[in-house]
N, C-alpha and C positions, 0 to 999 in steps of 0.2 A: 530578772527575767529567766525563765527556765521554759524546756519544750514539752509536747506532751511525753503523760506520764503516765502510769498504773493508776485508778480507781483508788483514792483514798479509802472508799470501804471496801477494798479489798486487804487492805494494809494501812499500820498506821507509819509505816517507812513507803512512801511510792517509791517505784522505780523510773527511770529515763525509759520510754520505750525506743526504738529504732528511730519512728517516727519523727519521733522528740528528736534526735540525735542529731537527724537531718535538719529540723528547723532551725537548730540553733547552730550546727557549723552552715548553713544560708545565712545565719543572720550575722556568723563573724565576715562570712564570704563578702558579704553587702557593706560592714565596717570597713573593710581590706579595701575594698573597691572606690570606698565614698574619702578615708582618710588615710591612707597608707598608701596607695599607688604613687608611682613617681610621680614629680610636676609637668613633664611632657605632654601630658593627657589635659584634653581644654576642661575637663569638667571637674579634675583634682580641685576640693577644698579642703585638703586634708591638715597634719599634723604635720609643721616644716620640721625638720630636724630629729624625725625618728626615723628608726630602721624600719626598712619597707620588707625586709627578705627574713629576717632571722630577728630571734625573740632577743630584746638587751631588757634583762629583769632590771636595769638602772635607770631604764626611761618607760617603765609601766607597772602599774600595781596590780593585781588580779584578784580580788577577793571574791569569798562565797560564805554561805552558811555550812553549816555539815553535816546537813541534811544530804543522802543519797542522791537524790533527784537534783537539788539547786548544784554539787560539785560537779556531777555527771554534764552540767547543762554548762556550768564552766567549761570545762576539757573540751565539749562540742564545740562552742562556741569559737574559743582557740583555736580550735584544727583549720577552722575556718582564716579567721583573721590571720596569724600565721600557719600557710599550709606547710607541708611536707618540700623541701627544698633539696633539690639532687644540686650536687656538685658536679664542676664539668671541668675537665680540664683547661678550659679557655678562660675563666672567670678569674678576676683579678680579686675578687672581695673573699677566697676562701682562707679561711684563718692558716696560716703554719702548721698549726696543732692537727690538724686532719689530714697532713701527708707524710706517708712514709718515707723513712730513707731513702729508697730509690724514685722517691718522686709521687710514687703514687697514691691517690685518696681514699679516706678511711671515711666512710658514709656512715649514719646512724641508723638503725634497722627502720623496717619499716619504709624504706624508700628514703628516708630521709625525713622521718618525723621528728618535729621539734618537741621536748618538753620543756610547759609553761611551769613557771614555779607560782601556784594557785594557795594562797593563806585562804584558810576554811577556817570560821569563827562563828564558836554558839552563840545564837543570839541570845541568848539569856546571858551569857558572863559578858558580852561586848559590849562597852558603854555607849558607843555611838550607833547601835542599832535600833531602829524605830522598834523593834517591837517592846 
């Protein structure tokens, strides 16, 4: 799935446009929502035993082609499912590794933007890809 893009006869690379960017961090937002939110929430039918806050590349795969457009709609897509997470002083789940000797936390730029580790694979060498 990917969002809108540039005019293929404008180019034979489309680009993500803004557009696109938006629909597809909607559509991880809407993933987040429907499997990722805690159990608390009566309408959670999600994924038991993943991380709802922070990306573990040990419990998700993320692939793409590497095509412009389909990686770009990866990345979106992500920002969405896992968004930007600020750390707070009061939150028990902040790893060790993000506080300095005197206590204090070391944020990721961006607010707190997560990166996804996204495998981008030509479909022409991928043996399990339809095309």
């Amino acid at each position: 799935m990917y969002g809108d893009h540039t005019p293929l006869a404008l180019s034979d690379q489309p680009t993500l446009t803004p557009l696109g960017a938006l629909q597809m961090r909607g559509r991880g937002d809407a993933f987040r929502n429907r499997y990722l939110r805690p159990s608390r929430y009566n309408d959670y039918v999600g994924i038991v035993g993943i991380q709802h806050k922070t990306i573990d590349s040990s419990q998700l795969t993320v692939e793409s082609s590497t095509d412009r457009c389909s990686s770009a709609s990866a990345m979106a897509f992500m920002q969405g499912l896992y968004p930007p997470w600020l750390h707070t002083t009061c939150d028990l789940e902040v790893p060790e590794h993000t506080r300095f000797a005197n206590g204090s936390l070391l944020n990721y730029p961006l607010c707190g933007y997560q990166y996804p580790n996204i495998r981008t694979i030509s479909p022409m060498t991928d043996p399990d890809s339809i095309w």
